[in-house]
Backbone as numpy.savetxt, mean C-alpha at the origin, in Angstrom:
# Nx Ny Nz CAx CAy CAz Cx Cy Cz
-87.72 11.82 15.61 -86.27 12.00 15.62 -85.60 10.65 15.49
-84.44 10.30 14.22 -84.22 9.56 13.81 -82.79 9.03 15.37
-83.01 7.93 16.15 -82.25 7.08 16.65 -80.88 6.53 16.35
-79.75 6.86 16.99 -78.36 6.59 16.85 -78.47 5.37 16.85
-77.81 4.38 15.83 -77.73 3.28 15.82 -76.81 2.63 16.41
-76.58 1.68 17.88 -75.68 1.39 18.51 -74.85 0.53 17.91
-73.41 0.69 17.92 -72.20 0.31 17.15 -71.68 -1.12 18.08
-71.92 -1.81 17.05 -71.46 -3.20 17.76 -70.06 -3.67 18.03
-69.66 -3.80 18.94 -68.47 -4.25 19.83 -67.19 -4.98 18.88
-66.96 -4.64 18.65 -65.58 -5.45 17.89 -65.42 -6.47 18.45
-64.89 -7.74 17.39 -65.01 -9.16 17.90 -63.21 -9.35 17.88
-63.02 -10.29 18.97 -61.88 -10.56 19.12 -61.91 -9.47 20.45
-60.17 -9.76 21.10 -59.85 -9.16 22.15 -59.87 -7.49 21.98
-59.85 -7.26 23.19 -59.77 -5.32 22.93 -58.66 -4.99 22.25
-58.27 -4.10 21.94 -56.73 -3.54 20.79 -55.73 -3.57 22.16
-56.08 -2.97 22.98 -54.77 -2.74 24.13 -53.94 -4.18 24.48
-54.93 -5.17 24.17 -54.13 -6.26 25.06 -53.22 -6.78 23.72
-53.27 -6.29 22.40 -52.44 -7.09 21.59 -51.03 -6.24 21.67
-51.33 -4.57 21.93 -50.39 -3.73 22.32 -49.01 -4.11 23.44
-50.07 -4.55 24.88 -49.46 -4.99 25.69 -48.70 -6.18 25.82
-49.40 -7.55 24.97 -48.42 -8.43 24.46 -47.37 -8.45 23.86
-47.50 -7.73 22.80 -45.54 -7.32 22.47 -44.71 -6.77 23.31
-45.78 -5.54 24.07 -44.89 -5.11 25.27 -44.42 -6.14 25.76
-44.51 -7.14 26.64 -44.11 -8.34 27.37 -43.58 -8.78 26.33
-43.69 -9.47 25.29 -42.95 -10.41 24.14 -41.18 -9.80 24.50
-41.52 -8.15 24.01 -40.23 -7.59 23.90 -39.70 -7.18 25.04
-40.07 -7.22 26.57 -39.48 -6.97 28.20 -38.98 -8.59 27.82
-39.27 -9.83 27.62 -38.70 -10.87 27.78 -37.44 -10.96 26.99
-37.71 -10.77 25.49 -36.59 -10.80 24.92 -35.47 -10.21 25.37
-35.64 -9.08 25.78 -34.56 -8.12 26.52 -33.77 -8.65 27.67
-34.75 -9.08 28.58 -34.23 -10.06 29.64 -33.09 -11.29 29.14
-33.76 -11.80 28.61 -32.90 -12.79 27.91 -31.67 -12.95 27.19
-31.88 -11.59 26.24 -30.46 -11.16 26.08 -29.55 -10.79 27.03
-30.17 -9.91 28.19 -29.58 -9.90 29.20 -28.31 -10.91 30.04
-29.55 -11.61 29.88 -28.59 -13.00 31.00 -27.52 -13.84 30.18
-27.66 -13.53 28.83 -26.81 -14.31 28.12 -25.85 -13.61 27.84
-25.77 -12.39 27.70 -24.78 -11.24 27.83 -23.81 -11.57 28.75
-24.08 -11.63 30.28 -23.52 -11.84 31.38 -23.21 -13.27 31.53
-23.24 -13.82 30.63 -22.52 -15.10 30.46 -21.78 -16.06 29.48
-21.54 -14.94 28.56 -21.00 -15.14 27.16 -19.53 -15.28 27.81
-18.63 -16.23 26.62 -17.29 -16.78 26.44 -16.48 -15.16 25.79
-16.15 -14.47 26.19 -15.27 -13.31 25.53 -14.59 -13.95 24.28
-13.54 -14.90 24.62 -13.05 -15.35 23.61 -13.92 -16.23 22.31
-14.96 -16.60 22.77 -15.67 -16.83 21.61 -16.78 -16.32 21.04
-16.51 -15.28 21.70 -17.45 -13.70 21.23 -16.45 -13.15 20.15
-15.25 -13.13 20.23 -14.58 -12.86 19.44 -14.15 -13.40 18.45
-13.86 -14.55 18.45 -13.88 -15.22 17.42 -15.47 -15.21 16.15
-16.21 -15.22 17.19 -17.57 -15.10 16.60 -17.79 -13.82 15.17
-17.09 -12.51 16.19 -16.89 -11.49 15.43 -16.36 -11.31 14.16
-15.00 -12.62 14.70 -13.82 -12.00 13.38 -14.47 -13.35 12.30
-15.36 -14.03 12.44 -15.61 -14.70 11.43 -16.92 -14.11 10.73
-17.98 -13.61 11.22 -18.82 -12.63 10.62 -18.07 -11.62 9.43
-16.95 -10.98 10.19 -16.23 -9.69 9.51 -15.57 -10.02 8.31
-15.09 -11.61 8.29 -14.53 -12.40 7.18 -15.66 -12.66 5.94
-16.77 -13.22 6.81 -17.84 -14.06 6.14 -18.59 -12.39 4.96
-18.85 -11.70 5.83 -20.03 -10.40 5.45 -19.43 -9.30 5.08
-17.88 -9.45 4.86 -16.91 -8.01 4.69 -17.37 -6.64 5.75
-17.51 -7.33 6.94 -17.55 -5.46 7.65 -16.24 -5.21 8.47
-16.39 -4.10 8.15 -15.61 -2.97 8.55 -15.78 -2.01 9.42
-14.28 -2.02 10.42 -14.82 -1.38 11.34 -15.31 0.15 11.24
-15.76 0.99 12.18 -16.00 2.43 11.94 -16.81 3.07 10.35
-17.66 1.99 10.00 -18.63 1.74 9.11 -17.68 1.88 7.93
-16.62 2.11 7.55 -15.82 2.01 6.67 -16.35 0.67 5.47
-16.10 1.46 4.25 -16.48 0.53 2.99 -15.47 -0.06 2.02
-14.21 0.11 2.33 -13.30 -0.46 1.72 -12.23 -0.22 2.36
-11.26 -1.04 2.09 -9.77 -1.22 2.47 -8.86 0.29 2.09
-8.61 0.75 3.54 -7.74 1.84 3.01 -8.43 2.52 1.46
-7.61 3.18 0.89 -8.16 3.80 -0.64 -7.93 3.06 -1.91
-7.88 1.97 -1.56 -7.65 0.71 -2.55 -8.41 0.59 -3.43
-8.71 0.17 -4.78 -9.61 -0.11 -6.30 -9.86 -1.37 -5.53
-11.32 -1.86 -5.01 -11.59 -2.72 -5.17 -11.47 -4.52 -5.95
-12.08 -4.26 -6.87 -11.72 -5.34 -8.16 -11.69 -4.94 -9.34
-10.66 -5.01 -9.94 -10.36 -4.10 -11.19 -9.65 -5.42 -12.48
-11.44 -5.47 -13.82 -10.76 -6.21 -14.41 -10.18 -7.80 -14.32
-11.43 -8.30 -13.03 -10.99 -9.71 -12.65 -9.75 -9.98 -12.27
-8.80 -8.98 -11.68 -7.83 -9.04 -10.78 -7.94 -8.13 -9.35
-7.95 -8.88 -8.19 -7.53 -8.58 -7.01 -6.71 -7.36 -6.93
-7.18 -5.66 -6.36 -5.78 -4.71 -6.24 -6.49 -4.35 -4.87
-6.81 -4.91 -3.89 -7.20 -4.59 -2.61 -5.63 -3.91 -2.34
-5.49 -2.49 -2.12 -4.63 -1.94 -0.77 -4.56 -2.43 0.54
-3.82 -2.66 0.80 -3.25 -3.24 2.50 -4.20 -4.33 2.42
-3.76 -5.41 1.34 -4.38 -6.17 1.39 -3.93 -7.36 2.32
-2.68 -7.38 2.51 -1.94 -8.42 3.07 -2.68 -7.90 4.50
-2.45 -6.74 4.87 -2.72 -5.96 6.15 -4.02 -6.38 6.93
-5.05 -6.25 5.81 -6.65 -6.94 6.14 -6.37 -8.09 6.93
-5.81 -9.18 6.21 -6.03 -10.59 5.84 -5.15 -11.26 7.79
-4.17 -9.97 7.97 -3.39 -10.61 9.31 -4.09 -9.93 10.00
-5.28 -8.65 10.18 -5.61 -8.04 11.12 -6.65 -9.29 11.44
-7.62 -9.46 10.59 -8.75 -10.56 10.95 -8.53 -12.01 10.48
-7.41 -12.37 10.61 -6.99 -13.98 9.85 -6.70 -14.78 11.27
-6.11 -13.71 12.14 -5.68 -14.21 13.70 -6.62 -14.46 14.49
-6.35 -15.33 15.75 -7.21 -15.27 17.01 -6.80 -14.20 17.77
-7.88 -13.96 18.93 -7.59 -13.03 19.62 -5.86 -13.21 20.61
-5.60 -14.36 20.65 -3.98 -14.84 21.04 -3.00 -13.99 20.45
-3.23 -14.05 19.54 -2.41 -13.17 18.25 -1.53 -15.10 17.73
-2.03 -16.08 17.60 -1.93 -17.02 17.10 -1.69 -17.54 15.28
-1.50 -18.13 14.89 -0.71 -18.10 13.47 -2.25 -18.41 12.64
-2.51 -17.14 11.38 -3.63 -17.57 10.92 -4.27 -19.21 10.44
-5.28 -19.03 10.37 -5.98 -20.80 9.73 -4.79 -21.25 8.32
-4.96 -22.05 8.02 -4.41 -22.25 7.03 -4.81 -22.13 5.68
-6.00 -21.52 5.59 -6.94 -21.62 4.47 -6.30 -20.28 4.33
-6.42 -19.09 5.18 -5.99 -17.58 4.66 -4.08 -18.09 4.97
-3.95 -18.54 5.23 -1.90 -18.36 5.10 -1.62 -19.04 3.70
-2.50 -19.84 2.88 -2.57 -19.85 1.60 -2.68 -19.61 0.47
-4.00 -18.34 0.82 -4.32 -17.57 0.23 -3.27 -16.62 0.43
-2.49 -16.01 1.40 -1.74 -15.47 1.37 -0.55 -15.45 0.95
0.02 -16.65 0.50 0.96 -17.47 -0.06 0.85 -16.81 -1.63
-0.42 -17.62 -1.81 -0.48 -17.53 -3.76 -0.97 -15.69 -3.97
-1.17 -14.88 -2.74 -1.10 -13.55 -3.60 0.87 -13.41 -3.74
0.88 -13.69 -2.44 2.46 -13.15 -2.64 3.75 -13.89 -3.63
3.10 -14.92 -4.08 3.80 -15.79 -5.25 3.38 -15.15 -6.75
1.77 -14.09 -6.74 1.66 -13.85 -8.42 2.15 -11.93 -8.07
2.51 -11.65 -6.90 3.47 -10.68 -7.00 4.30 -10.16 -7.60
5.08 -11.77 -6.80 6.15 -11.57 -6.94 6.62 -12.31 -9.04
5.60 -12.83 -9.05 6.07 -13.42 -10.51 5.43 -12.21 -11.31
4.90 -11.45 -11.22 4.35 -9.99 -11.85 5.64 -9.13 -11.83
6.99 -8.74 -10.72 7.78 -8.03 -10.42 8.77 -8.85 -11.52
8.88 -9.86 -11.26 9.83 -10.62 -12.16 9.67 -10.47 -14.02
8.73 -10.60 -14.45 8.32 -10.77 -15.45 8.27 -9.18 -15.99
8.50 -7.71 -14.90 8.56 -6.84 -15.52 9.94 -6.33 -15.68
10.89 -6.88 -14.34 11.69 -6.62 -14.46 12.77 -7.56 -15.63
12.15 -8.43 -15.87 12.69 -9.17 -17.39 12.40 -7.97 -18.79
11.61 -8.05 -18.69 11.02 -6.79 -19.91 12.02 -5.36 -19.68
12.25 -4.91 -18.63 13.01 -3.58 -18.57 14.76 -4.01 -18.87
14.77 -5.72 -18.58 16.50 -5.63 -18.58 16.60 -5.74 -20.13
15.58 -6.28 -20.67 15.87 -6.53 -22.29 16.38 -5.39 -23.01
15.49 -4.25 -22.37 15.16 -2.50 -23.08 16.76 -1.94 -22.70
17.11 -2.62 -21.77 18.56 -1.82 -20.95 19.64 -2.24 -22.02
19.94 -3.60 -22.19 20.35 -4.14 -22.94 20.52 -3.57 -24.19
19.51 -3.52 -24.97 19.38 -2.88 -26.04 19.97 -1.61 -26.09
19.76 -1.10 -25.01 20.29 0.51 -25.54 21.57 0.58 -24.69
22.31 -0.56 -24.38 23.68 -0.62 -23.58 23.51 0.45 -22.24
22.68 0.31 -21.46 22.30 0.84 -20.81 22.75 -0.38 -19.17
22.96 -1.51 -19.39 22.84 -2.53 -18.18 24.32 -2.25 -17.63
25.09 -1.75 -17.37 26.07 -1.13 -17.48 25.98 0.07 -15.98
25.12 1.02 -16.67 25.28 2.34 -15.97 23.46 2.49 -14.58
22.56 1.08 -15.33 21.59 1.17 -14.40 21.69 -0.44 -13.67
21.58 -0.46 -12.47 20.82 -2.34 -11.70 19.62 -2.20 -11.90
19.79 -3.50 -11.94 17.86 -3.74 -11.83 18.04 -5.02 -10.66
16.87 -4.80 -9.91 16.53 -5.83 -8.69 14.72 -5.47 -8.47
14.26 -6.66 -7.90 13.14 -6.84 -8.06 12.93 -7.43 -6.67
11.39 -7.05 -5.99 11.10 -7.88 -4.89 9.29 -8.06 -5.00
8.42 -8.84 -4.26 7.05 -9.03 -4.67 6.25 -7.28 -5.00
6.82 -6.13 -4.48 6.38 -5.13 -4.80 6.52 -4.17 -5.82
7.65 -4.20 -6.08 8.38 -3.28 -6.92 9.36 -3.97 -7.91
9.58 -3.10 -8.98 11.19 -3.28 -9.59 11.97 -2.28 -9.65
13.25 -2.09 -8.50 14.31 -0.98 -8.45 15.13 -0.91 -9.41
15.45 0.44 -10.10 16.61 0.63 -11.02 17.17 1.54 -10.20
18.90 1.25 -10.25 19.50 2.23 -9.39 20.65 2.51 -10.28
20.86 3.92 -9.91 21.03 4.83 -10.88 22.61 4.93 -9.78
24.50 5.31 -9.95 25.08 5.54 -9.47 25.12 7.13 -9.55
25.29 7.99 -8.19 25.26 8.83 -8.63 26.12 9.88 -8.71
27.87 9.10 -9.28 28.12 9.85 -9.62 28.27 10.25 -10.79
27.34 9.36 -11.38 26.45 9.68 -13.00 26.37 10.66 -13.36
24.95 11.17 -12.15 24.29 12.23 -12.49 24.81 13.30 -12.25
25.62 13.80 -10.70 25.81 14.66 -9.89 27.25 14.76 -10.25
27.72 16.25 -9.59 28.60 16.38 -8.61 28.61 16.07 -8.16
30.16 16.40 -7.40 30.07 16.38 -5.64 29.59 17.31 -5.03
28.59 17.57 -3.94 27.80 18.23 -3.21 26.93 18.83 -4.28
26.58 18.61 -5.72 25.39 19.18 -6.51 24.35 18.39 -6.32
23.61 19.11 -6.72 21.71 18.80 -7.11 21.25 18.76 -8.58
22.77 19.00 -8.97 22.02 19.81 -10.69 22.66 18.38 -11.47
21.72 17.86 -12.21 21.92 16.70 -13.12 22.92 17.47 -14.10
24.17 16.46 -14.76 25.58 16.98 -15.31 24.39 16.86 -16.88
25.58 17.69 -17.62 24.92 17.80 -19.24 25.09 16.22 -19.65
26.07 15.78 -19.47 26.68 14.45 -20.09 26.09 13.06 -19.57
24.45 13.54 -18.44 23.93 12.43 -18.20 22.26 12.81 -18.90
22.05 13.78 -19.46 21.03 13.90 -20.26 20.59 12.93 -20.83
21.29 12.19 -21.96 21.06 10.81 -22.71 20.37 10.20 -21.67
21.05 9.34 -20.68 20.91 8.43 -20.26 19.64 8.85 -19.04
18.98 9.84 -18.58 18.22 9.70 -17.92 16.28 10.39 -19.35
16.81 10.47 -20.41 16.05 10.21 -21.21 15.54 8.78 -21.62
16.58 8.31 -21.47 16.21 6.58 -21.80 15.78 6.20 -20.74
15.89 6.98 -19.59 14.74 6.05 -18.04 13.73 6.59 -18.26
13.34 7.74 -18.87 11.78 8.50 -18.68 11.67 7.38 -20.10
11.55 7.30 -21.10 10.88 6.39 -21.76 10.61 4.96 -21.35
11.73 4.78 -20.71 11.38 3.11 -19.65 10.41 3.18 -18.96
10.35 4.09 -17.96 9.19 4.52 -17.29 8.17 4.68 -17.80
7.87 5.71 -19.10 6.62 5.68 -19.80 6.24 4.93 -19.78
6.97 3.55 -20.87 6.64 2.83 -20.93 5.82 1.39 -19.74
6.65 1.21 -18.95 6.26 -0.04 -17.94 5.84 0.42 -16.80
5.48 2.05 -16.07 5.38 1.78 -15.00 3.93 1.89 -14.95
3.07 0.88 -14.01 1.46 0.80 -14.15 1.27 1.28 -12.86
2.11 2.34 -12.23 0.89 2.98 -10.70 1.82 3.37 -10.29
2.27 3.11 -8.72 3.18 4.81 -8.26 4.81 4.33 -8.90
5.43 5.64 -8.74 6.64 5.31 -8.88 7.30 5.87 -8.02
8.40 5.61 -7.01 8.90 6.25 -5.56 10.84 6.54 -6.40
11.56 7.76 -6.11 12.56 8.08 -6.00 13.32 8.16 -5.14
13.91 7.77 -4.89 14.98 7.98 -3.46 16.20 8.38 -3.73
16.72 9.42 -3.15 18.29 10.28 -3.11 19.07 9.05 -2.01
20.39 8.71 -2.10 21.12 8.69 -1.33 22.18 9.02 -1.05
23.03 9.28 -0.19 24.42 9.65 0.31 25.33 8.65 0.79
26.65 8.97 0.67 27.63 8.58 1.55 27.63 9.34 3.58
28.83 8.75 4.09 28.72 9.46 5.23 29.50 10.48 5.61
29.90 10.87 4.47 30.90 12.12 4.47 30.63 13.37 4.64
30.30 14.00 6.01 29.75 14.98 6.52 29.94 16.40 5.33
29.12 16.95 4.86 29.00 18.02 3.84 29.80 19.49 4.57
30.78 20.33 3.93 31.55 20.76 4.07 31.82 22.50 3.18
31.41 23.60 3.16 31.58 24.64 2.17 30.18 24.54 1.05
29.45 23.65 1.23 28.43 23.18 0.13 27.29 24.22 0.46
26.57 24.06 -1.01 25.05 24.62 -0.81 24.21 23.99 0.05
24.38 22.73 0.53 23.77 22.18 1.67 24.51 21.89 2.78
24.00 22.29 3.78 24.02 21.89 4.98 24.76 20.32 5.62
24.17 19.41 5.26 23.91 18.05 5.48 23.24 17.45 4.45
23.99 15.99 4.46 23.61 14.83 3.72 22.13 14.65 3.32
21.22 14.60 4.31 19.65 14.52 4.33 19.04 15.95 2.95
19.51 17.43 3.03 19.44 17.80 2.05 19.66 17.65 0.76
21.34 17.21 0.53 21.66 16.68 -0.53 20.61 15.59 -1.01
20.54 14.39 -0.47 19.88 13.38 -1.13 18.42 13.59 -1.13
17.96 14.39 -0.81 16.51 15.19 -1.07 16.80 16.23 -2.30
17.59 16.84 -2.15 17.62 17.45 -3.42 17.76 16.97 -4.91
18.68 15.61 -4.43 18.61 15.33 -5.68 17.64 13.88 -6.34
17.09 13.80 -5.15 15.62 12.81 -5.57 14.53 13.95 -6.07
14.63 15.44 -5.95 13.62 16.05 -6.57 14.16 16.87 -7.28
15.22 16.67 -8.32 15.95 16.79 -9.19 15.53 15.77 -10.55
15.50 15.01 -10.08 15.20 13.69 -11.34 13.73 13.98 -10.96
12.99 13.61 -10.11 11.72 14.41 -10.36 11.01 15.04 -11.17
11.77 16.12 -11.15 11.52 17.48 -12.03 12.09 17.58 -13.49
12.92 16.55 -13.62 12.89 16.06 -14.88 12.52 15.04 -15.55
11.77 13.80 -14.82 10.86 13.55 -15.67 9.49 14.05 -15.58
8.96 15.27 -14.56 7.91 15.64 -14.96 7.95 16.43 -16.24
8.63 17.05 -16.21 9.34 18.40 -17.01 9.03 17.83 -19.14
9.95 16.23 -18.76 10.24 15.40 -20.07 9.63 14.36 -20.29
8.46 14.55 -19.38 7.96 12.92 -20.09 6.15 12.88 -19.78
5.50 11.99 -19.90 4.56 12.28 -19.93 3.82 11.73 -18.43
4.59 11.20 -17.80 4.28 10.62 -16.40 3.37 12.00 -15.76
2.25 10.81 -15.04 1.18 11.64 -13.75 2.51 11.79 -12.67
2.79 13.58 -12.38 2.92 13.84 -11.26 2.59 13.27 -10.06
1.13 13.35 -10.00 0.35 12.83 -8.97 1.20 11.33 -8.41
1.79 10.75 -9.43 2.31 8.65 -9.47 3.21 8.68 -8.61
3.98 9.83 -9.14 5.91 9.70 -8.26 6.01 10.64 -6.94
6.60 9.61 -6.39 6.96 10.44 -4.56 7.81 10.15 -5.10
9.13 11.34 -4.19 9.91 11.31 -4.15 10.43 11.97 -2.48
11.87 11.48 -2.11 12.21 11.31 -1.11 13.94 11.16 -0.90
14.42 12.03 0.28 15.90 12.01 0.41 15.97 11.12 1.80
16.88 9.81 1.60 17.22 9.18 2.62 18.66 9.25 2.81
19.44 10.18 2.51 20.61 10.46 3.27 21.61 9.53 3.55
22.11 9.30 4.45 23.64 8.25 4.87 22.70 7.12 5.41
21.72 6.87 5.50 21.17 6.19 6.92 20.95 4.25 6.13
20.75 4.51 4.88 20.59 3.13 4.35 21.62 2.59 3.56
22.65 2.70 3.51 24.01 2.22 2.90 23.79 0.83 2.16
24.86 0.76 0.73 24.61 -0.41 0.48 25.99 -1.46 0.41
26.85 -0.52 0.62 28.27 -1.19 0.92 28.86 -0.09 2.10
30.35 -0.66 1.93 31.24 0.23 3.55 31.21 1.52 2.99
31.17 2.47 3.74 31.62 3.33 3.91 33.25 3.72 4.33
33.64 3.09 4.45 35.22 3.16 4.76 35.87 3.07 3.95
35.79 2.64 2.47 36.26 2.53 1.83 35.98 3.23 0.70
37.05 3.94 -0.46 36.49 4.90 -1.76 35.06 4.35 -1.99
35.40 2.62 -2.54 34.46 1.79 -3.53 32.90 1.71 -2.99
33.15 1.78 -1.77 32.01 1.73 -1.07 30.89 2.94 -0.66
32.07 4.19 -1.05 30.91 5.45 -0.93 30.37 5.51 -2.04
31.37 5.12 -3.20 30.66 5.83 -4.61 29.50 4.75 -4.83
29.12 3.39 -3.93 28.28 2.66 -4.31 27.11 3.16 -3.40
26.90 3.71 -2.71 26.11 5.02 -1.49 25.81 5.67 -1.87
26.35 6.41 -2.78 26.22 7.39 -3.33 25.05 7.55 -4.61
24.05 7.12 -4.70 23.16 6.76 -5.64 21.46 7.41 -5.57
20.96 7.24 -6.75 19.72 7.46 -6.47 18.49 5.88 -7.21
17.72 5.62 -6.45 16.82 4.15 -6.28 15.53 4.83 -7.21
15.35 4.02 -8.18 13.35 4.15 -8.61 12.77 2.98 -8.66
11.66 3.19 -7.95 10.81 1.69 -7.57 9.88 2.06 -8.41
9.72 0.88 -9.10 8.67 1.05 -9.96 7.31 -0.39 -9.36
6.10 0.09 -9.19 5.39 -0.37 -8.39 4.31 -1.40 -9.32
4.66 -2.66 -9.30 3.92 -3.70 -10.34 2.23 -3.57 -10.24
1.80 -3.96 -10.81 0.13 -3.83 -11.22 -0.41 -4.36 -9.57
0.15 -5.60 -8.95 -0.67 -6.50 -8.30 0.14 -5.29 -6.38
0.81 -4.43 -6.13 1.55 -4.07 -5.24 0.35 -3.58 -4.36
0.74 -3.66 -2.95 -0.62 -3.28 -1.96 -0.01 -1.82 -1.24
0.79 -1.52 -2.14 1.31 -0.09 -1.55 0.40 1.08 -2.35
């Protein structure tokens, strides 16, 4: 009967003790973190943080981008709430005035803004011009937008919603302006005087100037080729005035409807 051949001993230590050494390796490490835990600077734990979050782009709540913002589009910067980022993690935990490296950077976005708003709203006064239009629309511009404001007793009645026949022309020549220049949202705003509404189809002011910000709305969805989806629209009522109210001159200048047209570089 053929003899089991005895199996020779493995060289080197037994397997358990290399097991048990990491065990210990990793009870120490733990410890260690421990004690340094319980003796860390808060404030320069934090700072620690907000320069990682700068350095490595993280985000809190595992989040992968800024609000619903286009990333980088085309070797231009369109981060959403981009300004917003830059003051949430640019500060110390003090709430102290950012480094100067990001209040610079923050500088030259808000300088090619604002020269983006300018440079469109040059292009729209030319088009106004041309069609003797500078007259019956303003144009004003700020780093976000370029407003054309429309008087409205252009468009309207008194206490109507319904655009008059005799302003047809002239809000055809804004839907082609629009076609033309606007590159992302476009916002409408109704406004009023403070002349409490009286026998009318509306109620109150806040209706009126809602009605008739989704009045022009509905006609340039209706007439033009603009994304629905682009234009909000919105009734702000008596509450934002742009002259007295006490006076005729001053309601009929109240009395208006605003389109912001939102430049390529805007973090809205």
């Amino acid at each position: 009967m053929a003899k089991r051949k005895q199996e020779e001993a493995p060289k080197g230590s037994p397997a358990w003790m290399a097991t048990f050494s990491d065990l210990m390796n990793l009870l120490l490490c733990f410890f260690v973190m421990l004690f340094s835990m319980s003796t860390v600077d808060a404030q320069k734990f934090e700072l620690m943080a907000a320069s990682f979050n700068q350095t490595f782009s993280i985000f809190s709540a595992g989040a992968m981008a800024i609000g619903d913002g286009v990333m980088i589009g085309m070797g231009v910067s369109q981060l959403n709430e981009l300004d917003d980022y830059i003051n949430s993690t640019g500060k110390s935990p003090e709430g102290d005035m950012m480094p100067e490296e990001l209040q610079d950077a923050v500088e030259v976005i808000e300088e090619a803004k604002l020269k983006e708003s300018e440079e469109l709203a040059e292009r729209i006064e030319e088009v106004l011009e041309e069609k003797n239009l500078e007259n019956e629309i303003d144009i004003e511009f700020t780093s976000q937008y370029v407003q054309l404001t429309l008087n409205g007793t252009l468009l309207f009645d008194s206490g109507s919603v319904e655009i008059k026949e005799e302003a047809m022309a002239l809000m055809n020549q804004l839907g082609i302006i629009l076609q033309r220049f606007s590159q992302g949202i476009i916002e409408i705003e109704g406004h009023t005087d403070n002349v409490p509404m009286s026998g009318a189809k509306y109620s109150n002011n806040d209706e009126l100037s809602s009605g008739r910000a989704l009045s022009v709305f509905y006609y340039l969805t209706e007439n033009t080729t603009l994304d629905p989806g682009m234009i909000k629209h919105s009734g702000r009522g008596e509450y934002i005035p742009v002259a007295d109210n006490s006076s005729v001159e001053g309601r009929a200048r109240n009395r208006r409807v605003e389109i912001k047209i939102y430049n390529a570089l805007s973090s809205y």
